[in-house]
C-alpha positions as CSV (number, residue, x, y, z in Angstrom):
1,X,96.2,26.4,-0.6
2,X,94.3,23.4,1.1
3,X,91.3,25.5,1.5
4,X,91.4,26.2,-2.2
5,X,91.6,22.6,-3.2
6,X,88.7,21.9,-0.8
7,X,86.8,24.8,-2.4
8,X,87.1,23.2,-5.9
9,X,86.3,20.0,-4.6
10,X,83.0,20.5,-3.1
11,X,82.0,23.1,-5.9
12,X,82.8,20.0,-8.3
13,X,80.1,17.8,-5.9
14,X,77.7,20.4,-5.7
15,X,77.4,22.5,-9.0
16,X,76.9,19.3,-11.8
17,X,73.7,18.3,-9.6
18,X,72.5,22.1,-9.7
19,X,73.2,22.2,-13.4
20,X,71.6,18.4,-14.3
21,X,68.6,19.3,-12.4
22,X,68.4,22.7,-14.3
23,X,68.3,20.2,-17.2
24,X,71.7,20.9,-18.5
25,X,73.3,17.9,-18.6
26,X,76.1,19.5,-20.9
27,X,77.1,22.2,-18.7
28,X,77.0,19.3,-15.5
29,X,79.8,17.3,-17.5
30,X,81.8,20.3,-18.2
31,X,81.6,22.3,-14.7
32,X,82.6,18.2,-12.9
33,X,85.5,18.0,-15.0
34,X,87.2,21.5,-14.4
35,X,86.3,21.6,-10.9
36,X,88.1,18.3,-10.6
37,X,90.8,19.8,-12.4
38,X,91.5,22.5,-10.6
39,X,90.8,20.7,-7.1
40,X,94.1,18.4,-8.2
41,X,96.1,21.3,-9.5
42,X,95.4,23.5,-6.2
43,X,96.0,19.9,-4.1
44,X,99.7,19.5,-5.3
45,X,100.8,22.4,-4.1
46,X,99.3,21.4,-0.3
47,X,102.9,21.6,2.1
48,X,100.4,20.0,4.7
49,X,99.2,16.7,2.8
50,X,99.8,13.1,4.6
51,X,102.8,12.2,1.5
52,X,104.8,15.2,2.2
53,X,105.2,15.0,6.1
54,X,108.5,13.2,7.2
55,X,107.6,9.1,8.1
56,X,107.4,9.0,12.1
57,X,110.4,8.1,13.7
């Protein structure tokens, strides 16, 4: 699922600078937020992030 996440959030980098230079600054707004969105819903899921491994020992 860490892939996916990563997917979202370079589409949500990306995409809103194709859009505002296509001179839809609407569309840029919208297409940032629900990439962001689904980047953090994808991202809690992740069984590999740094806060769910076990603390060293």
């Amino acid at each position: 699922m860490g892939w996916l996440s990563e997917f979202f959030f370079i589409g949500s980098a990306v995409l809103p600078v194709i859009f505002f230079l296509a001179g839809e600054p609407l569309w840029a707004a919208m297409s940032s937020t629900f990439l962001c969105m689904a980047g953090a819903v994808c991202a809690i899921d992740d069984p590999e992030a740094p806060h769910r491994r076990p603390p060293p020992h």
